[in-house]
mmCIF file of the C-alpha atoms, coordinates in Angstrom:
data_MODEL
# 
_entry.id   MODEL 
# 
loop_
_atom_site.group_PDB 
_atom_site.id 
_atom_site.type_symbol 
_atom_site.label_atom_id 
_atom_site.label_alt_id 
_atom_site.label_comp_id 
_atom_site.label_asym_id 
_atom_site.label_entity_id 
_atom_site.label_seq_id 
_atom_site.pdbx_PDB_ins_code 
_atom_site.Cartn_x 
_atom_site.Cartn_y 
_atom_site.Cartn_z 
_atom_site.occupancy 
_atom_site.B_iso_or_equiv 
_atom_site.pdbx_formal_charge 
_atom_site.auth_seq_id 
_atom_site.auth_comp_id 
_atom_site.auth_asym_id 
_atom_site.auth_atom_id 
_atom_site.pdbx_PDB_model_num 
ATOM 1  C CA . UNK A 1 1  ? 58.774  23.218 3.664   1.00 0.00 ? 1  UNK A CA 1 
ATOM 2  C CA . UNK A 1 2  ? 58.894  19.428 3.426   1.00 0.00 ? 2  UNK A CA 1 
ATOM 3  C CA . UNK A 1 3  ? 56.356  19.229 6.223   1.00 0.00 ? 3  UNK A CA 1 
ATOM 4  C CA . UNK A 1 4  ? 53.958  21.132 4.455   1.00 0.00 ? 4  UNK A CA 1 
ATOM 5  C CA . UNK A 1 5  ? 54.520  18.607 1.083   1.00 0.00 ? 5  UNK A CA 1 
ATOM 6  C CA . UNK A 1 6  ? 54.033  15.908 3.343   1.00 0.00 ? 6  UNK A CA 1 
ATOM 7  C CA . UNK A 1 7  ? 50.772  17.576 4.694   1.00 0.00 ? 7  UNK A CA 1 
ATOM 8  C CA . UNK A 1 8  ? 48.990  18.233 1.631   1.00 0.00 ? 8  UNK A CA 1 
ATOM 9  C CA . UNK A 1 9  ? 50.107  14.690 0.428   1.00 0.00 ? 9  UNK A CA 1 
ATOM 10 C CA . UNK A 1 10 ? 48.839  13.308 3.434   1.00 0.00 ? 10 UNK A CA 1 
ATOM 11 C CA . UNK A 1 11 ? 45.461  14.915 2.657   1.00 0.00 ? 11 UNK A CA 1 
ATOM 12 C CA . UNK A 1 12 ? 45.669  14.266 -0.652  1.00 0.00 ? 12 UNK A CA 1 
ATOM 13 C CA . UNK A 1 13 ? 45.669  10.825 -0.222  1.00 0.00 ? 13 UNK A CA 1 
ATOM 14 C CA . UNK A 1 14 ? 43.021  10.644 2.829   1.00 0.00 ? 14 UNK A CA 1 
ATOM 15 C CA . UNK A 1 15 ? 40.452  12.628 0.032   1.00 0.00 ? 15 UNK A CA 1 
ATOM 16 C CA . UNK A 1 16 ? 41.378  9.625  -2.455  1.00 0.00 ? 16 UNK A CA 1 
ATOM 17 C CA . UNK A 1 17 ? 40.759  6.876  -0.020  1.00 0.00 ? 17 UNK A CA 1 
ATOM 18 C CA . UNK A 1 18 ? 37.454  8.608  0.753   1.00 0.00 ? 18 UNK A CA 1 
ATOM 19 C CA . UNK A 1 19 ? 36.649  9.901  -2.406  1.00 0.00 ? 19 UNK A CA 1 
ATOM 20 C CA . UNK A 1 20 ? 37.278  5.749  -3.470  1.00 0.00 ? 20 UNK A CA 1 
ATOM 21 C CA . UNK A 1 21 ? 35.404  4.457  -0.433  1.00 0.00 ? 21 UNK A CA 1 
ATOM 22 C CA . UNK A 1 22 ? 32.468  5.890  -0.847  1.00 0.00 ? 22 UNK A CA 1 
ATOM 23 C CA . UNK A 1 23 ? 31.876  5.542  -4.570  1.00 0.00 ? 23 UNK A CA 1 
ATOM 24 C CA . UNK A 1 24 ? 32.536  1.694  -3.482  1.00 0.00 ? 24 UNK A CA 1 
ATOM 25 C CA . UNK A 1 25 ? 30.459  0.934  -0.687  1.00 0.00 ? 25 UNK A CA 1 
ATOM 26 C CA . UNK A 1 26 ? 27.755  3.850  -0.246  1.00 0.00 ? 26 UNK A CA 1 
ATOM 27 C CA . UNK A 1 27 ? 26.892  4.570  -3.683  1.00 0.00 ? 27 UNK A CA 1 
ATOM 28 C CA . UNK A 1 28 ? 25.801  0.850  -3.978  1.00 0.00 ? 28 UNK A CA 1 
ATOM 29 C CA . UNK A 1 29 ? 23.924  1.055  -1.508  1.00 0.00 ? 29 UNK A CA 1 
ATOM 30 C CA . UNK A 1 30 ? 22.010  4.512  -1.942  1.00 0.00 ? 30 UNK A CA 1 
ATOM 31 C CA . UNK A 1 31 ? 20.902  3.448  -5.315  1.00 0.00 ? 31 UNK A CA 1 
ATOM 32 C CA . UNK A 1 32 ? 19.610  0.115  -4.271  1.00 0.00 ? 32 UNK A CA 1 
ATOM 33 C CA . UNK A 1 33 ? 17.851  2.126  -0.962  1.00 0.00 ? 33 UNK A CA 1 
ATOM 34 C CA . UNK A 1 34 ? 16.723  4.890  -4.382  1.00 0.00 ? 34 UNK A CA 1 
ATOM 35 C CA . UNK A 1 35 ? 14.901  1.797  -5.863  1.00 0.00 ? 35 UNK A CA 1 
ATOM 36 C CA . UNK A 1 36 ? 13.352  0.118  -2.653  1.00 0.00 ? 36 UNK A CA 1 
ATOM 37 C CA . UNK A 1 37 ? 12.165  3.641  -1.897  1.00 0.00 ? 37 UNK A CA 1 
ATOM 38 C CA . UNK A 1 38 ? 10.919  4.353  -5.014  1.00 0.00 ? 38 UNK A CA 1 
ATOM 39 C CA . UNK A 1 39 ? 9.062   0.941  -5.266  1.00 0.00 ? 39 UNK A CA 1 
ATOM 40 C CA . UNK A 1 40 ? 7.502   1.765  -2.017  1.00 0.00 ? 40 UNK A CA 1 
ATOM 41 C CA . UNK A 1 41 ? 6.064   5.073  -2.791  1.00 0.00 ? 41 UNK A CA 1 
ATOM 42 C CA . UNK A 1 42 ? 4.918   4.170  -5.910  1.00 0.00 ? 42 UNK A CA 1 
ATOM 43 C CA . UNK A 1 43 ? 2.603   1.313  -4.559  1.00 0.00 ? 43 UNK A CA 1 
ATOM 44 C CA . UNK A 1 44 ? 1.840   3.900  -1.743  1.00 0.00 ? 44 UNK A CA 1 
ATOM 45 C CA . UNK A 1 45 ? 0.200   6.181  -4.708  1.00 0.00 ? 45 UNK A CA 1 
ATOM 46 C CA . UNK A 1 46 ? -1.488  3.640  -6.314  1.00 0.00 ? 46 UNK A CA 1 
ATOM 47 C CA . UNK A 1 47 ? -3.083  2.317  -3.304  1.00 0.00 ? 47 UNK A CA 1 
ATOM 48 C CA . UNK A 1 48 ? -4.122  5.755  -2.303  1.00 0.00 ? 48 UNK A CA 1 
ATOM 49 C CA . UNK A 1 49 ? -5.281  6.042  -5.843  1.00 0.00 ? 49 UNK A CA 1 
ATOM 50 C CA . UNK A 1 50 ? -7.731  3.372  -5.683  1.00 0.00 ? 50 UNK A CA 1 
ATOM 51 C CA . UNK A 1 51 ? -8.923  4.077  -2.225  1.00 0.00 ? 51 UNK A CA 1 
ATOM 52 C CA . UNK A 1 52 ? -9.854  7.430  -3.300  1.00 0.00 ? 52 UNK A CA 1 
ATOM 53 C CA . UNK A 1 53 ? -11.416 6.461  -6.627  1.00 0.00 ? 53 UNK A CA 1 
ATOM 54 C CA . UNK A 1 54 ? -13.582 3.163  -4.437  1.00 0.00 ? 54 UNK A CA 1 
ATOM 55 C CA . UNK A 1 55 ? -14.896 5.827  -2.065  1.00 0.00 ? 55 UNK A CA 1 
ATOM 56 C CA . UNK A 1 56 ? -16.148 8.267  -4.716  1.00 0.00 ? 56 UNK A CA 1 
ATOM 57 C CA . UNK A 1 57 ? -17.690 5.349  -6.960  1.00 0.00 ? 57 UNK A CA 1 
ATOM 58 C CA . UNK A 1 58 ? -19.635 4.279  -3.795  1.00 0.00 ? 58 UNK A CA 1 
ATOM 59 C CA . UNK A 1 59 ? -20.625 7.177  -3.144  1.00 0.00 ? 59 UNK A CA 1 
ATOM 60 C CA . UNK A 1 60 ? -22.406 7.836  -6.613  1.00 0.00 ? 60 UNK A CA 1 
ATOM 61 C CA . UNK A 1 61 ? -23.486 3.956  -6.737  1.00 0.00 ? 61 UNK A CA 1 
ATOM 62 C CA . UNK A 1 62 ? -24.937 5.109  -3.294  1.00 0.00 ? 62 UNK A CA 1 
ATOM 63 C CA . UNK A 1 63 ? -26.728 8.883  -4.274  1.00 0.00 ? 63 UNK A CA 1 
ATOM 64 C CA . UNK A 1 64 ? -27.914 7.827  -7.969  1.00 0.00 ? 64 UNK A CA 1 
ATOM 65 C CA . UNK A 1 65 ? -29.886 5.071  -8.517  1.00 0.00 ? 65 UNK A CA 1 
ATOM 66 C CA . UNK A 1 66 ? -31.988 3.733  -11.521 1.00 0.00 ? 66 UNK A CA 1 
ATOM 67 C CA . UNK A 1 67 ? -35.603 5.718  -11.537 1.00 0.00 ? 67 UNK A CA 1 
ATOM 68 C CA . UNK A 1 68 ? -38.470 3.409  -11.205 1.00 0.00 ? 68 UNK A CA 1 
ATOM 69 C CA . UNK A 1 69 ? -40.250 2.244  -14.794 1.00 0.00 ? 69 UNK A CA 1 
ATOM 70 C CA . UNK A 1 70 ? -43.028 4.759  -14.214 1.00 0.00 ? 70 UNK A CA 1 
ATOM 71 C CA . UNK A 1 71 ? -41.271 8.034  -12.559 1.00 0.00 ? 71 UNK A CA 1 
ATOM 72 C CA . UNK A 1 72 ? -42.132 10.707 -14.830 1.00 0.00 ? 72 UNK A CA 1 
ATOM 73 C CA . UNK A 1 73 ? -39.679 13.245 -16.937 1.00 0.00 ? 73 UNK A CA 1 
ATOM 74 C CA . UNK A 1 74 ? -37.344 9.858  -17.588 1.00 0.00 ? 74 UNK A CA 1 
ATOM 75 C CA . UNK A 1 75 ? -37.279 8.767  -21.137 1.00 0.00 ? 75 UNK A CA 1 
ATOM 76 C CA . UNK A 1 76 ? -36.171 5.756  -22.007 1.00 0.00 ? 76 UNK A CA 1 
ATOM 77 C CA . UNK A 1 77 ? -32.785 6.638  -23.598 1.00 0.00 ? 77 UNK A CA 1 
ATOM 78 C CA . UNK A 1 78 ? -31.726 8.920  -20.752 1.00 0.00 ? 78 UNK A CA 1 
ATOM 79 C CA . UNK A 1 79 ? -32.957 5.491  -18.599 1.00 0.00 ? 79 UNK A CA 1 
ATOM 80 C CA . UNK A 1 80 ? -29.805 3.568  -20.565 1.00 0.00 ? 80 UNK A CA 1 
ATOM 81 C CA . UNK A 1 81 ? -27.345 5.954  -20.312 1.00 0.00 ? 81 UNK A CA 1 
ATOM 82 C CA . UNK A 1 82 ? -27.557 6.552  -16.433 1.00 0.00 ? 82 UNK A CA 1 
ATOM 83 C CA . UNK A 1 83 ? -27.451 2.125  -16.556 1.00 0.00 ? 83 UNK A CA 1 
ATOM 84 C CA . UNK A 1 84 ? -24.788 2.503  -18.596 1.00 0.00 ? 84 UNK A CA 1 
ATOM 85 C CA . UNK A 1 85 ? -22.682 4.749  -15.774 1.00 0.00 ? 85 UNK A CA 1 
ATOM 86 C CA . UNK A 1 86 ? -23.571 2.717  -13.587 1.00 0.00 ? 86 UNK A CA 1 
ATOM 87 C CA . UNK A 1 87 ? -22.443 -0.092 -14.860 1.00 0.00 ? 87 UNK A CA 1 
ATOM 88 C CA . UNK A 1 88 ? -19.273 2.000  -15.979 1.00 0.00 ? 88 UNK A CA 1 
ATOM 89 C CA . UNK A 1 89 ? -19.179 2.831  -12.269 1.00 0.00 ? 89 UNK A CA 1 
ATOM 90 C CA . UNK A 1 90 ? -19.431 -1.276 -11.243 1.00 0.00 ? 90 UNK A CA 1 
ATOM 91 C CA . UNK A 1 91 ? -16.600 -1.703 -13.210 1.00 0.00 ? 91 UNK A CA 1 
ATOM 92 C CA . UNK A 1 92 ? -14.286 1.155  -11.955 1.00 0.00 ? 92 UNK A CA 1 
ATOM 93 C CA . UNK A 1 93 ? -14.952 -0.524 -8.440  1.00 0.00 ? 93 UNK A CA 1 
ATOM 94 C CA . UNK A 1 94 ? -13.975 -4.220 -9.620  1.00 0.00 ? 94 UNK A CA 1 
ATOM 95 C CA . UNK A 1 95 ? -10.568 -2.980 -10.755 1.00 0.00 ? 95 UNK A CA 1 
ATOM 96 C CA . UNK A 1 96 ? -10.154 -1.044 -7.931  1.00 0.00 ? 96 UNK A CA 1 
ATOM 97 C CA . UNK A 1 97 ? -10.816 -3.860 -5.397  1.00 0.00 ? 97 UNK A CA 1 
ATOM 98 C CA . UNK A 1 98 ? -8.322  -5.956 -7.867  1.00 0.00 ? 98 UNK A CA 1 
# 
């Protein structure tokens, strides 16, 4: 009987210890590792983010340009608004590139 006592204290204490020495030293660690990590995918995305949105504002700066002054079925007002995304679009790509 008294080796069994000493057993379970024995493993007892060796599950303290542990139990101790990790929430000490690894803990710590995994959370500062948690941050890093997070940090880094997080400027992953966004980087990804603005290489997708700089492709597809090329891309429609490249397909739709401004009509010439005398191309027919262009008023003048729908003439503005397509400048107006355009220059919408300009701007999308200067933050990007920021």
């Amino acid at each position: 009987m008294p080796h069994i006592v000493w057993t379970l204290l024995v493993a007892a204490a060796t599950a303290v210890v542990a139990a101790l020495a990790t929430g000490l030293f690894v803990t710590p660690r995994m959370e500062a590792r948690k941050k890093r990590l997070g940090d880094v995918h997080a400027a992953r995305d966004a980087f990804s983010a603005h290489m997708t949105r700089i492709a597809s504002v090329c891309a429609l700066l490249q397909q739709i340009q401004l009509p010439a002054e005398n191309e027919p079925g262009w008023t003048p007002f729908m003439r503005e608004r397509l400048a107006g995304e355009r220059e919408r679009w300009w701007q999308q790509l200067d933050d990007s590139t920021r």
